[in-house]
C-alpha positions as CSV (number, residue, x, y, z in Angstrom):
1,X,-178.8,38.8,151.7
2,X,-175.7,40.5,153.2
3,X,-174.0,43.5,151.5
4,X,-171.2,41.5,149.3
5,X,-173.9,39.5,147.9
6,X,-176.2,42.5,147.1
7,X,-172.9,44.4,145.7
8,X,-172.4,40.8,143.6
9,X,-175.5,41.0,142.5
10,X,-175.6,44.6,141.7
11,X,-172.6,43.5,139.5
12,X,-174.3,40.6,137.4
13,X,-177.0,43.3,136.6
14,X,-174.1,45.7,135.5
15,X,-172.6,43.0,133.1
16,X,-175.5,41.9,131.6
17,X,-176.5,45.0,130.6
18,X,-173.1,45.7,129.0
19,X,-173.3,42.1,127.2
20,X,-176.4,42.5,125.8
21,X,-176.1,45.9,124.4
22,X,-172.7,45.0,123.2
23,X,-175.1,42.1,121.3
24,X,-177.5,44.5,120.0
25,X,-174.8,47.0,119.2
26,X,-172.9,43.5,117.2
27,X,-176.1,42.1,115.4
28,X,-178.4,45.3,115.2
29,X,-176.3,47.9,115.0
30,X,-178.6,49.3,118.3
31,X,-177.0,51.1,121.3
32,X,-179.9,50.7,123.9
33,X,-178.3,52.3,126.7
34,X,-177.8,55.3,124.1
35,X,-181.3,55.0,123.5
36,X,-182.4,55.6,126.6
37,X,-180.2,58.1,128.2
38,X,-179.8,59.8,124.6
39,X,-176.0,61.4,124.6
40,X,-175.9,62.4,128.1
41,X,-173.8,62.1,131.5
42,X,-176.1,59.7,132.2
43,X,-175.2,57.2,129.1
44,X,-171.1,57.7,130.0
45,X,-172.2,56.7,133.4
46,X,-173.5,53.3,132.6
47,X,-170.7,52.6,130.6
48,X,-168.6,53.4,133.8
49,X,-170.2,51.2,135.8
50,X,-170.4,48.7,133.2
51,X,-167.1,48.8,133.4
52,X,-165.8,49.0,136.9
53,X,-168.5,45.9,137.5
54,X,-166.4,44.0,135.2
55,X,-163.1,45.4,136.9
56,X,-164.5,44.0,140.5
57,X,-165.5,40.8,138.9
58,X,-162.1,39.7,137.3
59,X,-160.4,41.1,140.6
60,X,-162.9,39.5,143.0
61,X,-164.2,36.2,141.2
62,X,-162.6,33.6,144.0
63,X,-164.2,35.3,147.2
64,X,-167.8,35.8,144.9
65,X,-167.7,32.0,144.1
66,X,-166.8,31.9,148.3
67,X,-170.0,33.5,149.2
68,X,-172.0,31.6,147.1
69,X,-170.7,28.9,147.9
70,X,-169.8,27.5,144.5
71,X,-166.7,25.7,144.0
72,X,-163.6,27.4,142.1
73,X,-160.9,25.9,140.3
74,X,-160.7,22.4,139.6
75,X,-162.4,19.8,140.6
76,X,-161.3,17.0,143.2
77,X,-162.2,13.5,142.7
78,X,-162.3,11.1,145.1
């Protein structure tokens, strides 16, 4: 795997993490990340990436469905 698909990767991780402690947070009232890293540097850092992960995504979305070869926009019938 080259290093834009690790990186895209890296950056699914990233936003599922966020979007299922936003779920817990939603239905259970639970921050998991929070319980984890307790109130530390380590918990605002999370949420950082978390956050810059969705930044690249939005930004980068065509050239990620490029590498993957998956088709963006719509679709063109013969």
């Amino acid at each position: 795997m080259n290093g834009m698909k690790t990186l895209d990767v890296v950056v699914w991780v990233l936003l599922a993490i966020g979007g299922l402690n936003w779920g817990l947070v939603g239905v259970f009232d639970f921050n998991l990340v929070s319980a984890i890293f307790g109130e530390t540097i380590l918990t605002r850092i999370v949420y950082i990436l978390v956050g810059l992960a969705a930044l690249y995504d939005i930004i980068a979305i065509k050239a990620i469905w490029n590498r993957w070869g998956m088709h963006y926009g719509p679709v063109a019938h013969a």
